[in-house]
C-alpha positions in Angstrom: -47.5 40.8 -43.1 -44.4 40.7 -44.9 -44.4 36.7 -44.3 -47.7 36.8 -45.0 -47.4 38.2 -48.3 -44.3 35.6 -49.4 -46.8 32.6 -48.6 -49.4 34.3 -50.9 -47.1 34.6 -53.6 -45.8 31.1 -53.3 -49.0 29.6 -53.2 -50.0 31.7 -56.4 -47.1 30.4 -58.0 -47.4 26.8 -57.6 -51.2 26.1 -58.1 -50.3 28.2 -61.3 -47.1 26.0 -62.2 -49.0 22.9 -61.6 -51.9 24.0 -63.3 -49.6 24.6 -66.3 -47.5 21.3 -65.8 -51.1 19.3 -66.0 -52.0 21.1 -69.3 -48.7 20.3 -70.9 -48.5 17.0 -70.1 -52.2 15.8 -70.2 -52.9 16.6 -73.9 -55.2 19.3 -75.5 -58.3 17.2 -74.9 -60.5 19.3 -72.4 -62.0 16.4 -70.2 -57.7 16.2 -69.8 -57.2 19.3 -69.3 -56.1 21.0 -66.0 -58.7 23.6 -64.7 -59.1 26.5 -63.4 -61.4 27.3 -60.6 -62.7 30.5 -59.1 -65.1 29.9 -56.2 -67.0 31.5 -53.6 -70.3 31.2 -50.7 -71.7 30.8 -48.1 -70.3 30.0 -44.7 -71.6 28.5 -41.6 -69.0 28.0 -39.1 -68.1 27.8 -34.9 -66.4 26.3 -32.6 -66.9 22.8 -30.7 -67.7 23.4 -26.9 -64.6 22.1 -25.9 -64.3 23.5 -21.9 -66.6 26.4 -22.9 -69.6 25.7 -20.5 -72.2 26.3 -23.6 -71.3 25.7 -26.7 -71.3 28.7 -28.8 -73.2 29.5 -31.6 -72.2 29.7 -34.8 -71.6 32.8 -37.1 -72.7 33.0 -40.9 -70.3 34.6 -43.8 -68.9 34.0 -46.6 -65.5 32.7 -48.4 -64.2 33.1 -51.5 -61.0 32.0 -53.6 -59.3 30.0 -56.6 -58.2 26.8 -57.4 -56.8 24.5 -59.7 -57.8 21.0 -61.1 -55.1 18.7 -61.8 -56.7 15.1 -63.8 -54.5 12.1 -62.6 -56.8 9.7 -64.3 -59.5 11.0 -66.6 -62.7 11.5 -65.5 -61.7 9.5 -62.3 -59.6 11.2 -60.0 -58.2 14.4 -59.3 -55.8 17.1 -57.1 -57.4 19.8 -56.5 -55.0 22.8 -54.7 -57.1 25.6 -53.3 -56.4 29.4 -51.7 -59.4 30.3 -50.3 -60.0 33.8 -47.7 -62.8 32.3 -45.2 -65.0 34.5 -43.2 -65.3 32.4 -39.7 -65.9 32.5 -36.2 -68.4 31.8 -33.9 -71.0 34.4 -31.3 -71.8 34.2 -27.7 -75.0 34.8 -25.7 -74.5 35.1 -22.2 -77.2 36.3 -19.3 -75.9 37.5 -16.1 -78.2 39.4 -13.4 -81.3 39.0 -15.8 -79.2 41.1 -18.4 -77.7 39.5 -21.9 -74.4 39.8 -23.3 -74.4 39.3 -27.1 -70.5 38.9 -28.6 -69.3 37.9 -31.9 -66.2 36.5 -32.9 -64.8 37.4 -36.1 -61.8 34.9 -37.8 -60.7 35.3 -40.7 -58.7 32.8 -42.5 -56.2 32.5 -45.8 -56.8 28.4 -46.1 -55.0 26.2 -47.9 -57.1 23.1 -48.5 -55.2 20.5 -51.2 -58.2 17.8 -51.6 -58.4 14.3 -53.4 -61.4 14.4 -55.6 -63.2 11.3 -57.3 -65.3 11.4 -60.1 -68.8 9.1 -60.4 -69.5 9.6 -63.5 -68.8 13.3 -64.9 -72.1 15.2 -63.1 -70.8 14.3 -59.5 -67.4 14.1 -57.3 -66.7 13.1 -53.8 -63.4 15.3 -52.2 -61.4 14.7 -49.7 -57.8 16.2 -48.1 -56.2 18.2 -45.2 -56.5 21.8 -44.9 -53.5 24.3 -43.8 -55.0 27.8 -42.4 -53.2 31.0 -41.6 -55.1 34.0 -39.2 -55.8 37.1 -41.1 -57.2 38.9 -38.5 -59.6 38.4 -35.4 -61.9 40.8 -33.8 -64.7 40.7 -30.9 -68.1 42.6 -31.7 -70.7 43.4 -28.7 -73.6 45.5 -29.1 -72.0 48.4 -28.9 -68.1 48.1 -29.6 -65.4 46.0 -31.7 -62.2 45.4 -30.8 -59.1 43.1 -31.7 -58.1 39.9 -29.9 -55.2 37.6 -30.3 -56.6 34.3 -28.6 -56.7 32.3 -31.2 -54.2 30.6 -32.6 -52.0 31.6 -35.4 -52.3 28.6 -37.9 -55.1 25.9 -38.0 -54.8 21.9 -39.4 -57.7 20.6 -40.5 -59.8 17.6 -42.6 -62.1 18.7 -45.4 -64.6 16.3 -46.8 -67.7 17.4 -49.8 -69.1 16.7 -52.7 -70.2 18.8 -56.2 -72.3 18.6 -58.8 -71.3 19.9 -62.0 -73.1 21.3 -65.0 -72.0 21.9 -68.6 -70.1 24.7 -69.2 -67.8 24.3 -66.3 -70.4 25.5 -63.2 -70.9 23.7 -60.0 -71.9 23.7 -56.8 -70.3 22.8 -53.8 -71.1 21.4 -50.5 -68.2 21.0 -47.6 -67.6 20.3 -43.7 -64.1 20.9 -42.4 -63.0 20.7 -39.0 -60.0 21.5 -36.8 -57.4 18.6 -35.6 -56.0 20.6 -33.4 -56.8 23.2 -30.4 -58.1 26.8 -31.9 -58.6 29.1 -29.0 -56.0 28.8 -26.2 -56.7 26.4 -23.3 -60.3 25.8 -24.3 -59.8 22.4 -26.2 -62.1 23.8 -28.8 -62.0 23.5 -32.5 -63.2 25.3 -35.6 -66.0 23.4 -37.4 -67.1 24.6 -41.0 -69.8 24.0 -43.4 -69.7 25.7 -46.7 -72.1 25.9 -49.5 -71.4 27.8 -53.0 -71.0 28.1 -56.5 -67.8 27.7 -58.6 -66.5 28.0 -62.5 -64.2 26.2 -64.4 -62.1 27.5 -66.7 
């Protein structure tokens, strides 16, 4: 946790010094301006099948997090650094003797997505970038029981890809897929697939 808590902090610290760098050196223009962000929704995530004999099916939550918006060329393009705590995982249904076995997985994530964002026109941007993703914590729900499980892996790479459409006064809404590059759960060759859908604010 200790570890945990240092990359937190440093995180915190440079979104906030870059977000401060951009302002200084950008002008007092607010198109100009660094931004920002506070976001949040809806998530919609699993695994791929990988070796699993059925894929599983997918687990619905929520994430939730900050931001900020650095311009590199007005109203064009963009680097957007984010800290987000995301809500994933995936559930199994299983029948065995003519009885069912329900589980879900519960991951939770502290992701680090840093995405390239172009602008078409100032309603509507394309984004783009890797993700970096830490394990929070991980715990298996049945019907009756949940329990904590260390089978998958510590840190996640991934590629994030979306769009937004933004309103006056600094609200949007967002729309992204991510998925793993790597292996999530140990010898299963599966990886985490998100979609996320939600609301954000400028400021």
């Amino acid at each position: 946790m200790k570890n945990l808590s240092k990359v937190i902090l440093s995180i915190l610290f440079t979104t906030t010094a870059f977000t401060s760098f951009g302002q200084e050196t950008t002008g007092t223009t607010s198109p100009s301006e660094s931004k920002f962000i506070l976001k949040g929704g809806l998530n919609y995530s699993t695994v791929t099948k990988g070796d699993f004999d059925e894929g599983p099916d997918p687990r619905t939550s929520f994430y939730i997090g900050f931001a900020g918006e650095i311009p590199i060329v007005e109203n064009v393009f963009a680097i957007q650094p984010e800290l987000i705590y995301s809500r994933q995982g995936f559930e199994t249904n299983t029948t065995l003797l003519f009885s069912n076995y329900y589980a879900k997985y519960k991951v939770d994530y502290l992701n680090m997505p840093i995405m390239a964002k172009i602008y078409l026109g100032k309603a509507f941007n394309f984004e783009l970038g890797p993700q970096f993703g830490v394990k929070i914590n991980e715990k298996i729900a049945d019907d009756d029981s949940e329990s904590d499980r260390n089978s998958v892996k510590n840190f996640d790479t991934a590629l994030a890809a979306g769009f937004a459409f933004n309103f006056d006064g600094g609200t949007f809404i967002n729309a992204r897929f991510t998925q793993s590059l790597n292996e999530v759960i140990e010898n299963s060759n599966s990886k985490n697939m998100v979609f996320q859908l939600g609301l954000g604010f400028k400021m």
